[in-house]
MDTraj code that builds the backbone (N, CA, C; nanometers):
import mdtraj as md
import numpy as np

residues = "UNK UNK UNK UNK UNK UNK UNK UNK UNK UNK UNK UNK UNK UNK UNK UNK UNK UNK UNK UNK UNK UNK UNK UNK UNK UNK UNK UNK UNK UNK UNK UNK UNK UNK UNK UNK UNK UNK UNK UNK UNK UNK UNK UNK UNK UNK UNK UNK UNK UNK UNK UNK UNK UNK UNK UNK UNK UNK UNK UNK UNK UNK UNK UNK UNK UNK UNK UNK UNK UNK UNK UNK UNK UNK UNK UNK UNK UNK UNK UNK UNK UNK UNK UNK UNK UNK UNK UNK UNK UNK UNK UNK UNK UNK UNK UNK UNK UNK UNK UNK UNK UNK UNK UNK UNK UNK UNK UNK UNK UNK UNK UNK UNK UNK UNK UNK UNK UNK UNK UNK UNK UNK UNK UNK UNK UNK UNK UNK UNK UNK UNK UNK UNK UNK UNK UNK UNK UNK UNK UNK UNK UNK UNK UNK UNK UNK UNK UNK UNK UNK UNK UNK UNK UNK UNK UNK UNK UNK UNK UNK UNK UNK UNK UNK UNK UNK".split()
xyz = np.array([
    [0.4517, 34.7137, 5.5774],
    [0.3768, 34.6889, 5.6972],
    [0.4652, 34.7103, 5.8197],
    [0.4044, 34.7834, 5.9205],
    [0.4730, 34.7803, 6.0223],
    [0.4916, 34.6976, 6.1264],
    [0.4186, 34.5997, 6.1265],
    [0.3922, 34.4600, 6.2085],
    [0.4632, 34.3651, 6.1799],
    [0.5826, 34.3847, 6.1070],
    [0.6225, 34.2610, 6.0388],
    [0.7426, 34.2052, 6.1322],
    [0.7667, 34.1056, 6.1129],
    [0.8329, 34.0103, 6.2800],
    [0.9938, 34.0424, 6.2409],
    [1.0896, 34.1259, 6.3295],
    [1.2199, 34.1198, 6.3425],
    [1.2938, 34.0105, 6.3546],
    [1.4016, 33.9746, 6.3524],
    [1.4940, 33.8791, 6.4148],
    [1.5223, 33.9092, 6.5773],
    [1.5650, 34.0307, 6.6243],
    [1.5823, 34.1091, 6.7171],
    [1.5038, 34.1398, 6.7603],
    [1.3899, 34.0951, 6.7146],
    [1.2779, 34.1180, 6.7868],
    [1.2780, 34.0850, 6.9605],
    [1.3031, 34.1945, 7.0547],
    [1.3112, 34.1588, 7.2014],
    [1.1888, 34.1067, 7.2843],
    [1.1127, 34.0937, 7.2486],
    [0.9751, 34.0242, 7.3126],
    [0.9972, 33.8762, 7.2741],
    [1.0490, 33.8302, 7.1719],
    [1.0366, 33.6809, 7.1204],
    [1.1357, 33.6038, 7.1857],
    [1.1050, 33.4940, 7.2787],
    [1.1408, 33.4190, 7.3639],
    [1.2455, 33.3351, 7.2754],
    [1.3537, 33.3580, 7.3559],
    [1.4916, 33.2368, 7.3157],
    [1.4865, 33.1212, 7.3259],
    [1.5825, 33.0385, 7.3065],
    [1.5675, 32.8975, 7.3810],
    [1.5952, 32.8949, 7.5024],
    [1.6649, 32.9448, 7.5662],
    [1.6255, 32.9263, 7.7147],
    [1.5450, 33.0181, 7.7662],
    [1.4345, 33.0810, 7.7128],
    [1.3644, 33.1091, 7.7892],
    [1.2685, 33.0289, 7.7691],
    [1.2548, 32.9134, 7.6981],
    [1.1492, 32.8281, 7.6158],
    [1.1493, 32.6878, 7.6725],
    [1.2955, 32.6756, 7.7583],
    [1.3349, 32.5543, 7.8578],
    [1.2870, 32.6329, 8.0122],
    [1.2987, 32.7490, 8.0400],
    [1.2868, 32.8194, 8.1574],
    [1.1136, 32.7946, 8.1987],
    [1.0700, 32.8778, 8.0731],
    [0.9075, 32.8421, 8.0726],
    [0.8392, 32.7240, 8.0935],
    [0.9427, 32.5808, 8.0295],
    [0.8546, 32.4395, 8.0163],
    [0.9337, 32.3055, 8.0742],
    [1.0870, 32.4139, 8.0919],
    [1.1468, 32.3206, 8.1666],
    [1.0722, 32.2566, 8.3103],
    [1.1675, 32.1452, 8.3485],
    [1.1684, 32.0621, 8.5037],
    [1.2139, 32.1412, 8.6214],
    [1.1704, 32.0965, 8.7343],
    [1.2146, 32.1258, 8.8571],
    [1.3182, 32.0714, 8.8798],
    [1.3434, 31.9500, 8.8024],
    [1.4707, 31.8982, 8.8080],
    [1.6076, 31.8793, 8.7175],
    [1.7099, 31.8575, 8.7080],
    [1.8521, 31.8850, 8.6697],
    [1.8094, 31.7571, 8.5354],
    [1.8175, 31.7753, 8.4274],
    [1.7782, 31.7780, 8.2802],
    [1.9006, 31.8053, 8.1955],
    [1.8533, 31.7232, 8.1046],
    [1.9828, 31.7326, 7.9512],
    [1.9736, 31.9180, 7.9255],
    [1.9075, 31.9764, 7.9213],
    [1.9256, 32.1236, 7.8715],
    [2.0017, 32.1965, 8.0162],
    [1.9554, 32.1600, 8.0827],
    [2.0334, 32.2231, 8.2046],
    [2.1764, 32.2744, 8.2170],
    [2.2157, 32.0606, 8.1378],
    [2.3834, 32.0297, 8.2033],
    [2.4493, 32.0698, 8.0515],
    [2.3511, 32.0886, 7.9411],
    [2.3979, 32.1003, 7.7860],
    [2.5411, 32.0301, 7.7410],
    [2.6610, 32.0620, 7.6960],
    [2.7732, 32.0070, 7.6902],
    [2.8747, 32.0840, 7.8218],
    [2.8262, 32.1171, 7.9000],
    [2.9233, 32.1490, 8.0532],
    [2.9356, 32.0034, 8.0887],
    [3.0529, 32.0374, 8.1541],
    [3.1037, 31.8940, 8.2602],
    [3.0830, 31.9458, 8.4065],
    [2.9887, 31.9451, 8.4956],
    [2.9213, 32.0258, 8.6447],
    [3.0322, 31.8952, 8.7498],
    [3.1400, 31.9963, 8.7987],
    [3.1829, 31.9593, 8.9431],
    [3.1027, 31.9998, 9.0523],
    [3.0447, 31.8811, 9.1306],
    [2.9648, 31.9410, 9.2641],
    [2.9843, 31.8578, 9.3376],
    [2.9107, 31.8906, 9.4441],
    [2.9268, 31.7900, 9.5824],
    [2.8317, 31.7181, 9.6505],
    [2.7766, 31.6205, 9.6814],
    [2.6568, 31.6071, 9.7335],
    [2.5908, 31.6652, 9.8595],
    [2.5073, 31.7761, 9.8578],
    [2.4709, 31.7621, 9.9957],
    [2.3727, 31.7165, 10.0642],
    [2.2591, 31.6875, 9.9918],
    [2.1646, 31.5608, 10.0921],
    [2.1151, 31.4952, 9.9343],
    [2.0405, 31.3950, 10.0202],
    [1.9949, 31.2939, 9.9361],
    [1.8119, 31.2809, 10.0233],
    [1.7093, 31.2704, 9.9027],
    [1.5574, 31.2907, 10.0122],
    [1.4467, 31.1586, 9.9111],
    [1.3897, 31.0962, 9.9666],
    [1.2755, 31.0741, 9.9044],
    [1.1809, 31.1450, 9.8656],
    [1.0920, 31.1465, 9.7486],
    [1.0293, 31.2296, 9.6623],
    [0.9316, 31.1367, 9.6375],
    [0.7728, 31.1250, 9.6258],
    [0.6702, 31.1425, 9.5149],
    [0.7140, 31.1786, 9.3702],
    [0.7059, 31.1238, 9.2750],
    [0.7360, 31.1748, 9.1321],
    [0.6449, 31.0915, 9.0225],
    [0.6092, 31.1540, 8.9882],
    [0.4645, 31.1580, 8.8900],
    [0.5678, 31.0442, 8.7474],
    [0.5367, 30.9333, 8.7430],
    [0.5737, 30.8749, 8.6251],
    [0.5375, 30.9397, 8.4725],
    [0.6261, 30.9765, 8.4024],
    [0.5866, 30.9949, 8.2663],
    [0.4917, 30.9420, 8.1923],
    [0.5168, 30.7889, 8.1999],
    [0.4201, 30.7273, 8.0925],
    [0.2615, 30.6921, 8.1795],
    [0.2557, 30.6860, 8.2850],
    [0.1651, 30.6319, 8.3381],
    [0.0793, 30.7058, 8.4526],
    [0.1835, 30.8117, 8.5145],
    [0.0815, 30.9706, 8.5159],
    [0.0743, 30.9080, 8.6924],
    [0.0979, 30.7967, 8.7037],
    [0.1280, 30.7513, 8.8752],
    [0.2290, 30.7858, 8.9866],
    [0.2412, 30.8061, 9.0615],
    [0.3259, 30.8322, 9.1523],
    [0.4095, 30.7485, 9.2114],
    [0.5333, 30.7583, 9.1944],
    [0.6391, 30.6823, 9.2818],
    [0.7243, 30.7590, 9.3423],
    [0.8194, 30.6339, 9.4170],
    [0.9116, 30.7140, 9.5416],
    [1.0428, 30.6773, 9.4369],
    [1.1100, 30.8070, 9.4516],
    [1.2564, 30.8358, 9.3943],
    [1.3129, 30.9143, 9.4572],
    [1.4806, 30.8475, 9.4660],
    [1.5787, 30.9110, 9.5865],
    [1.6350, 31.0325, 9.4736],
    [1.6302, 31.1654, 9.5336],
    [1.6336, 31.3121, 9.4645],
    [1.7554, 31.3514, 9.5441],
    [1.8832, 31.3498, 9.3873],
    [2.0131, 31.4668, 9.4998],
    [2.0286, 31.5513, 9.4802],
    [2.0723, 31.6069, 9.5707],
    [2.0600, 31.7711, 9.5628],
    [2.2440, 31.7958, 9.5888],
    [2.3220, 31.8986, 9.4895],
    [2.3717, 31.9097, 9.4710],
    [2.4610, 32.0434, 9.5610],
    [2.5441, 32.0937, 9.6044],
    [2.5785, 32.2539, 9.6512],
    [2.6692, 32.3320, 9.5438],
    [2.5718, 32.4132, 9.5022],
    [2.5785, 32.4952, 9.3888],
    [2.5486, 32.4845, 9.2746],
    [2.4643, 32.3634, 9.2412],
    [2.3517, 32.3483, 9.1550],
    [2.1920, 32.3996, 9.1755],
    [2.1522, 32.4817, 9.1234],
    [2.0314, 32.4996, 9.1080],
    [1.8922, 32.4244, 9.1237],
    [1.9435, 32.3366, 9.0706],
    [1.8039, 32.1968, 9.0663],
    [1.8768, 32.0519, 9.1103],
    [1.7914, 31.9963, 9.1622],
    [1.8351, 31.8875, 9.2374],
    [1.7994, 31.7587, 9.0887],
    [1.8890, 31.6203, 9.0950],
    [1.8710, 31.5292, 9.0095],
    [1.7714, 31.3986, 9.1053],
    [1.6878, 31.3401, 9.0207],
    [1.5755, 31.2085, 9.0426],
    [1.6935, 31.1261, 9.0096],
    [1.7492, 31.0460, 9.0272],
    [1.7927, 30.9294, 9.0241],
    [1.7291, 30.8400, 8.9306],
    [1.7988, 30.8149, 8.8171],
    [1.7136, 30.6965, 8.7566],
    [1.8374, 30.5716, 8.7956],
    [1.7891, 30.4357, 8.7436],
    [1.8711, 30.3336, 8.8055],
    [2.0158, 30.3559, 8.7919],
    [2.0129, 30.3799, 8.6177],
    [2.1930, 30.3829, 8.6045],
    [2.3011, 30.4893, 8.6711],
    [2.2163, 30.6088, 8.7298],
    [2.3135, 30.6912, 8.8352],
    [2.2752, 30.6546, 8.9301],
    [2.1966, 30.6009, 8.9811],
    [2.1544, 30.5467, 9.1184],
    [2.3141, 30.4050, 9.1710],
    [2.3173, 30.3183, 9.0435],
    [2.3874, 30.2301, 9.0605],
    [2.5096, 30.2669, 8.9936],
    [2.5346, 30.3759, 8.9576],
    [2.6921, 30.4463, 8.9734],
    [2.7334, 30.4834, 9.1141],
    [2.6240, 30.5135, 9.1953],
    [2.6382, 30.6138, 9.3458],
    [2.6358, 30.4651, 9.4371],
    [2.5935, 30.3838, 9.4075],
    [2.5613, 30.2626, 9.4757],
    [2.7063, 30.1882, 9.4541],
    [2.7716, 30.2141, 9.3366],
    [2.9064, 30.1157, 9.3056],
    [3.0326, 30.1628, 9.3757],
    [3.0553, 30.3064, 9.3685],
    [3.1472, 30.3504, 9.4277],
    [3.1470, 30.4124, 9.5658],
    [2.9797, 30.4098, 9.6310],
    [2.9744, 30.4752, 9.7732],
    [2.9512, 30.4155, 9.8488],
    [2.8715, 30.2722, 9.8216],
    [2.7586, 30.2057, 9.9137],
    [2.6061, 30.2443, 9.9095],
    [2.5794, 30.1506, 9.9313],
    [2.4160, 30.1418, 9.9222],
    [2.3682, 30.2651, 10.0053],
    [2.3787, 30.2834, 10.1309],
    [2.3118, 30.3673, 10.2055],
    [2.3633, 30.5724, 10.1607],
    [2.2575, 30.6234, 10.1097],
    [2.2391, 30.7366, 10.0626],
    [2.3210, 30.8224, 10.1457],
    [2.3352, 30.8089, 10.2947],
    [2.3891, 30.8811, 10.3890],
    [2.4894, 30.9308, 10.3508],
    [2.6202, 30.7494, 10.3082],
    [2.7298, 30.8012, 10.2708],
    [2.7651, 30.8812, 10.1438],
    [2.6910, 30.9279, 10.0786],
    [2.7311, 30.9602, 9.9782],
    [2.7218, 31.1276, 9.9981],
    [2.6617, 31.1682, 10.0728],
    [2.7141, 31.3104, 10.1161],
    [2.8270, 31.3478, 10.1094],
    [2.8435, 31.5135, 10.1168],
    [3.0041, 31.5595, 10.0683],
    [3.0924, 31.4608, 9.9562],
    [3.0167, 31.3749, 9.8724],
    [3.1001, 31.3283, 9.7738],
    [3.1305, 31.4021, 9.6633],
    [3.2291, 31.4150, 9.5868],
    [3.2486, 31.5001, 9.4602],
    [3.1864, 31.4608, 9.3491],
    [3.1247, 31.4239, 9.2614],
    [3.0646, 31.4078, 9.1717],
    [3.0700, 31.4994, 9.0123],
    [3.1006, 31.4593, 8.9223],
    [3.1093, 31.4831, 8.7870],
    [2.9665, 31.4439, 8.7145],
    [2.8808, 31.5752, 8.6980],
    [2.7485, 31.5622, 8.6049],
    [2.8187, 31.6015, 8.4725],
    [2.7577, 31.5241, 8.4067],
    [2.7857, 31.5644, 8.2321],
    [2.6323, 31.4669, 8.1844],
    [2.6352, 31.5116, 8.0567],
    [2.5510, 31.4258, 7.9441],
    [2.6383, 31.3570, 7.8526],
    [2.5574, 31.2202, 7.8777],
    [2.5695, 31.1207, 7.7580],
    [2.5019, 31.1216, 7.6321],
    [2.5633, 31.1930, 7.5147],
    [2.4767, 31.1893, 7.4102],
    [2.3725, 31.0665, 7.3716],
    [2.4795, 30.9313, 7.3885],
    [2.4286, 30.7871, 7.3183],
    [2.3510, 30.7200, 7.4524],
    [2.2528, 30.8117, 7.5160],
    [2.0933, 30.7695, 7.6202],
    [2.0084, 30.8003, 7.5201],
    [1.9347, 30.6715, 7.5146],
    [1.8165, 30.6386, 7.4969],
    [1.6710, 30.6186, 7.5723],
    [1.5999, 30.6878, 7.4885],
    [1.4447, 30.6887, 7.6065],
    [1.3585, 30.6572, 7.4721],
    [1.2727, 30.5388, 7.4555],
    [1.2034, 30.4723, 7.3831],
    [1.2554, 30.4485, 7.2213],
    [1.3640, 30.3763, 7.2543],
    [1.4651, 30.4001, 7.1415],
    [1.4828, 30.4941, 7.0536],
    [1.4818, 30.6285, 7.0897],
    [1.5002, 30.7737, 7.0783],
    [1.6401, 30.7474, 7.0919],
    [1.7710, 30.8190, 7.0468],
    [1.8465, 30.8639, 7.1233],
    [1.8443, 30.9823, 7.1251],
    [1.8057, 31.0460, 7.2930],
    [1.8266, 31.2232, 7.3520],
    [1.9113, 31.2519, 7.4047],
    [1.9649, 31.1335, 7.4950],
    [2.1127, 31.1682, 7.5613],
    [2.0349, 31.2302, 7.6885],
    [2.1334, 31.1362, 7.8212],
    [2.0980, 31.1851, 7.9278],
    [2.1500, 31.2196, 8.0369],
    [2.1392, 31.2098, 8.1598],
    [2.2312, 31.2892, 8.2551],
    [2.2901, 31.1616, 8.3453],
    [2.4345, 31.1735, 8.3334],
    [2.5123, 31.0881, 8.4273],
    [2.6071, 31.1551, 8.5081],
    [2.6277, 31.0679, 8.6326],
    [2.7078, 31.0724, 8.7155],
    [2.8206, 31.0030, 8.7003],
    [2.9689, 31.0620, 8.7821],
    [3.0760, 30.9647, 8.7748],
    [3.1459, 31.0369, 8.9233],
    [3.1481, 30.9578, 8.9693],
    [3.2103, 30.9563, 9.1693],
    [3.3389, 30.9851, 9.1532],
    [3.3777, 31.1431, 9.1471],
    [3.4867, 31.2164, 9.1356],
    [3.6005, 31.1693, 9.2630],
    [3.5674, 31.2086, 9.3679],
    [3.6213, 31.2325, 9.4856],
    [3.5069, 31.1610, 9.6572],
    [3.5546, 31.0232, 9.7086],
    [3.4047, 31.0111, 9.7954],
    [3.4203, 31.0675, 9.8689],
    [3.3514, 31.0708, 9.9724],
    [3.3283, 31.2054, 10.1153],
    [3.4447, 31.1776, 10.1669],
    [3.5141, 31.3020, 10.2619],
    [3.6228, 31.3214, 10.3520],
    [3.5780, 31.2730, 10.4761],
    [3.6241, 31.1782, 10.5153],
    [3.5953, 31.1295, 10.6350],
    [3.6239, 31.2028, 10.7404],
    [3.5926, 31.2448, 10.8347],
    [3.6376, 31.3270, 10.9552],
    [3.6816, 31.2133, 11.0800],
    [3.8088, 31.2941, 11.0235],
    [3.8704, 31.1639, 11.1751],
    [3.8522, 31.2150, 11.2773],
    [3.8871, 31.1490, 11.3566],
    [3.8822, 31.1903, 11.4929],
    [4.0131, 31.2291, 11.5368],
    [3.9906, 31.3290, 11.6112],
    [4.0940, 31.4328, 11.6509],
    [4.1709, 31.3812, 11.7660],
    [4.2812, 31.3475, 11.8049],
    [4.3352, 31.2623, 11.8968],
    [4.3004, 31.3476, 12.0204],
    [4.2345, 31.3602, 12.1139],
    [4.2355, 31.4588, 12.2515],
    [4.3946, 31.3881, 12.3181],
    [4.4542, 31.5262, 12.3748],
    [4.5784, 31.5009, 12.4305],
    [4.5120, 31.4198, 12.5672],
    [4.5932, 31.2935, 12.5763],
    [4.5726, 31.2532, 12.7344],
    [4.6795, 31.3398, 12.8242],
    [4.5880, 31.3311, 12.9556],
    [4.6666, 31.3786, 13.0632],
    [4.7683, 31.2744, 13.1028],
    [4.8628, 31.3382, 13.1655],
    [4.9783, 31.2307, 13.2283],
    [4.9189, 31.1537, 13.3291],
    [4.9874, 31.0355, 13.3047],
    [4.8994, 30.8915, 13.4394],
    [4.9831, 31.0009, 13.5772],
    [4.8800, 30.9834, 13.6651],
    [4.9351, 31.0299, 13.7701],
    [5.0792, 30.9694, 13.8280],
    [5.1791, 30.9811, 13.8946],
    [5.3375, 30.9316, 13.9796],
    [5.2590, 30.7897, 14.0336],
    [5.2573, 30.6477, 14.0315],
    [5.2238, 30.5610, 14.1311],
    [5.3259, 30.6534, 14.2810],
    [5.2789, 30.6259, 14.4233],
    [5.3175, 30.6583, 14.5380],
    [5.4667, 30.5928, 14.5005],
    [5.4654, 30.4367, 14.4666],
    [5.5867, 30.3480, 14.4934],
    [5.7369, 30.4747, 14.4030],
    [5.6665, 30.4722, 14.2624],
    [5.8189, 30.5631, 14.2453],
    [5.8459, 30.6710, 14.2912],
    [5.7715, 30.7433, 14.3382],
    [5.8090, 30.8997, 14.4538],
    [5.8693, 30.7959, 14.5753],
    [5.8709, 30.7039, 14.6218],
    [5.9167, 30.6472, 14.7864],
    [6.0983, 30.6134, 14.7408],
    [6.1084, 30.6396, 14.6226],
    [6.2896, 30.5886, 14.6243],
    [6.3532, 30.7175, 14.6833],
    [6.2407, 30.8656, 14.6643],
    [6.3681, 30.9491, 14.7265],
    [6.3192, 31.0203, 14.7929],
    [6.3390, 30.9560, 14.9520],
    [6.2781, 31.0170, 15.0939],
    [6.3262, 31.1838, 15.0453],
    [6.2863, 31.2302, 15.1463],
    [6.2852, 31.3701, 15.2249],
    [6.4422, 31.4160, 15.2600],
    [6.4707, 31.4658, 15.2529],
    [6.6778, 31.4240, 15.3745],
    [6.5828, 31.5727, 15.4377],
    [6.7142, 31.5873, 15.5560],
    [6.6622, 31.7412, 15.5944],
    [6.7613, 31.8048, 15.5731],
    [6.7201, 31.8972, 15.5330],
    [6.7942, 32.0875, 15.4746],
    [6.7769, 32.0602, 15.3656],
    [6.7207, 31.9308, 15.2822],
    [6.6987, 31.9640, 15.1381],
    [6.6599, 32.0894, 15.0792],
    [6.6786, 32.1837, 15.0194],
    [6.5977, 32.2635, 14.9624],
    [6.4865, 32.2480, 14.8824],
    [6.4969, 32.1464, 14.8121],
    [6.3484, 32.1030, 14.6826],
    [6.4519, 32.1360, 14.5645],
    [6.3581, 32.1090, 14.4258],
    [6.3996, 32.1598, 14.3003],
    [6.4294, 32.2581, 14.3096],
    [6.5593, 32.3094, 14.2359],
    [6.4927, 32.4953, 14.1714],
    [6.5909, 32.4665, 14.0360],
    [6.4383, 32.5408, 13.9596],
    [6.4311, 32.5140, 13.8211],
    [6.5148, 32.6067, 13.7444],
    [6.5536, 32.7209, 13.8524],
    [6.7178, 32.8005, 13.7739],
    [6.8592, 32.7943, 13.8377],
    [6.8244, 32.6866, 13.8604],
    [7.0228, 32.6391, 13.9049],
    [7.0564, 32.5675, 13.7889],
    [7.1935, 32.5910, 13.8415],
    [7.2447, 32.6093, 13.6429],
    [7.3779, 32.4947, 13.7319],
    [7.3476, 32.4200, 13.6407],
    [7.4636, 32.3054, 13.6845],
    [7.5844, 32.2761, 13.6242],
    [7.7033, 32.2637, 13.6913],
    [7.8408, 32.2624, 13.6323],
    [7.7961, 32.1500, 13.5627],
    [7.8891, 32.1366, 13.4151],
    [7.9274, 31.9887, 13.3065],
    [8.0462, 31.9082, 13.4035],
    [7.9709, 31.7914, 13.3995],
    [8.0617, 31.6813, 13.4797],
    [8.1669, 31.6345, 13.3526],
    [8.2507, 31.6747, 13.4147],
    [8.4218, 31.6263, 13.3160],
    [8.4980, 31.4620, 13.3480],
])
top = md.Topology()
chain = top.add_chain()
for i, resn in enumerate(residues, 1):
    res = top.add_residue(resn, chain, resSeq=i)
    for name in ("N", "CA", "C"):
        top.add_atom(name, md.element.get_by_symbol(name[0]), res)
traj = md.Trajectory(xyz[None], top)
């Protein structure tokens, strides 16, 4: 028969094209697979997100990564990794370094699938502030008055070259 199914068959969808097709919009155990992902934070947003079991909508803080593809939902236990080492407020946690990997031993309905964690590599670079040079305090009048005027003074001159006092 000539219909009969190859291995090599090039029409028959891989596994990632089978995660591509049914995968998430968001950063997922197949995504991060056994890579260890160095990134950085660059914003942090509230989201609508459709609950799994209950098909309802809630608000979840979504980070988005620079040079990750898909942004991560926050579930509590990376939420309160980002909360332990950054502070509560989402702001600061921008430009932080961050280490995504998977935990094999996550559980989701006493399944173990293994899931996606965070660990606070490096926190944001603070931008100091740049010292602006001050200008010199102006002469008070009083210390210019110790040395009147004489007459025939000439003034400074800044290329007279002065004998070494012996």
């Amino acid at each position: 028969m000539s219909d009969e199914f190859v291995e090599t068959d090039l029409d028959t969808p891989t596994a990632h094209d089978l995660d591509e097709a049914y995968g998430s919009r968001f950063l997922g155990v197949t995504d991060v697979g056994d890579k260890k992902i160095r990134a950085r934070i660059a914003k942090a947003r509230k989201e609508k997100i459709k609950d799994r079991d209950t098909g309802k909508e809630k608000t979840r803080i979504v980070v988005f990564f620079e040079g990750v593809d898909k942004p991560l939902v926050l579930n509590t236990t990376n939420k309160n990794s980002l909360v332990d080492a950054l502070g509560k407020p989402p702001a600061g946690w921008i430009a932080a370094t961050i280490g995504i990997y998977v935990d094999p031993n996550v559980t989701f309905g006493n399944v173990r699938k293994g899931g996606v964690r965070l660990r606070v590599l490096l926190p944001p670079v603070k931008k100091s502030a740049v010292a602006k040079p001050t200008p010199p305090a102006p002469t008070p009048a009083a210390a210019t008055e110790g040395w009147p005027e004489e007459p025939g003074d000439p003034g400074f001159d800044p290329d007279h070259q002065f004998e070494p006092v012996t």
